[in-house]
PLY file of the C-alpha trace (Angstrom):
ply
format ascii 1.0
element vertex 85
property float x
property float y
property float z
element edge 84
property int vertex1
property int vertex2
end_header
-1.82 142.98 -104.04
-1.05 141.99 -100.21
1.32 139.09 -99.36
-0.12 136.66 -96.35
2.34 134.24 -95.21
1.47 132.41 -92.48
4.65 130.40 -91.99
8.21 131.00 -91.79
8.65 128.41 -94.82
5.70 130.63 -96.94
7.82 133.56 -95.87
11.02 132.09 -97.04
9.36 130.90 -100.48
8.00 134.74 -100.98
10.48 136.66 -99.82
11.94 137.49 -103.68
8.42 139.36 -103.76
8.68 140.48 -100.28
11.97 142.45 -100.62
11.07 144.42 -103.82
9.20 146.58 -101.23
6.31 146.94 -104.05
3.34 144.75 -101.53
2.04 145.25 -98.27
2.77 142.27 -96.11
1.16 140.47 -93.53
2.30 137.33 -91.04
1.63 135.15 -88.58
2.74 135.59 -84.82
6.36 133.97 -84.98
6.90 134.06 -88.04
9.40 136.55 -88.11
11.63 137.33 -85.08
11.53 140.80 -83.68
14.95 141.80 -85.38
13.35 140.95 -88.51
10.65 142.88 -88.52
12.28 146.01 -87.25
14.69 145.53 -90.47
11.94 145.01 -92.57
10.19 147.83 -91.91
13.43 150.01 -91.69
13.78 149.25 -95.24
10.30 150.35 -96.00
8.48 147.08 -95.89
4.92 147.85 -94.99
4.76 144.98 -92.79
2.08 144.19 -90.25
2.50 140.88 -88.02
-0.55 139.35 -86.37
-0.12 139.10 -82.48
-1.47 135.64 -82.74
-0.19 132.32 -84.43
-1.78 131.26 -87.79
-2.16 127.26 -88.66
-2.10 126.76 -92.57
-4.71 124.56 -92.28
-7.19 126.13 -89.79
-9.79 127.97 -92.50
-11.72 129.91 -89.59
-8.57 131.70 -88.39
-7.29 132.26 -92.26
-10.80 133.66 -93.34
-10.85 135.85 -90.01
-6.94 137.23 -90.47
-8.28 138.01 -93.95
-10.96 139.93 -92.79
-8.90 142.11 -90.96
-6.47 142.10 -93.84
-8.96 143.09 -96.29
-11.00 146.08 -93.66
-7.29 147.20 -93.97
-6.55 146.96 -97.90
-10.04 147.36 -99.03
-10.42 146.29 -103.03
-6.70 144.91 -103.22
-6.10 141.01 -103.80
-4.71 138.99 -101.25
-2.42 136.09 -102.22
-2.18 133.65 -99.01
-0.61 130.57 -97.66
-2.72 127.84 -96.52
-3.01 124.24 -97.06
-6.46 122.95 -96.56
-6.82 119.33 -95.39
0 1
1 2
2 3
3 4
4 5
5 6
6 7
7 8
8 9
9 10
10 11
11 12
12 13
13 14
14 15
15 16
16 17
17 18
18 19
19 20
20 21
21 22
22 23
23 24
24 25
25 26
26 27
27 28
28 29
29 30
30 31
31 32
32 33
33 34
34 35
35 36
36 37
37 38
38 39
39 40
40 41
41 42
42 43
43 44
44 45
45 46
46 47
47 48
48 49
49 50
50 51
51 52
52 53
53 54
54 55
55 56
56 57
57 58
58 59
59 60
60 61
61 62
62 63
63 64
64 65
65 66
66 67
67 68
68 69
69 70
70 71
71 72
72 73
73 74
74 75
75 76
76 77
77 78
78 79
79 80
80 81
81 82
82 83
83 84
């Protein structure tokens, strides 16, 4: 499985999944500060943050970020943040 949280607020509501360090996790640009991610993946977070911003509701970006996501974690299931208008 491979946690995509696009926004701080999908972080926040994943992060008890997050911090068992079990997933691979992806984010948005923003999302997390710098700090954050450093500390993440000094804990042993595999962590990867996209170098651009990610709208919830904007399916062309989602569906490309998963395509990278999934050339990356080939056969695993992705479970993603979005809220389609």
């Amino acid at each position: 499985m491979v946690v995509f949280a696009i926004t701080r607020a999908g972080y926040l509501e994943l992060e008890p999944i997050i911090k068992t360090l079990k997933y691979p996790v992806w984010v948005g640009a923003g999302v997390l500060s710098n700090s954050e991610l450093t500390e993440l993946r000094h804990l042993g977070l595999n962590l990867t943050n996209f170098s651009y911003s990610i709208e919830p509701n904007n399916m062309e970006t989602i569906l490309d970020a998963l395509a990278d996501i999934s050339a990356h974690h080939p056969g695993h299931r992705i479970w993603l943040e979005c809220q389609p208008e």
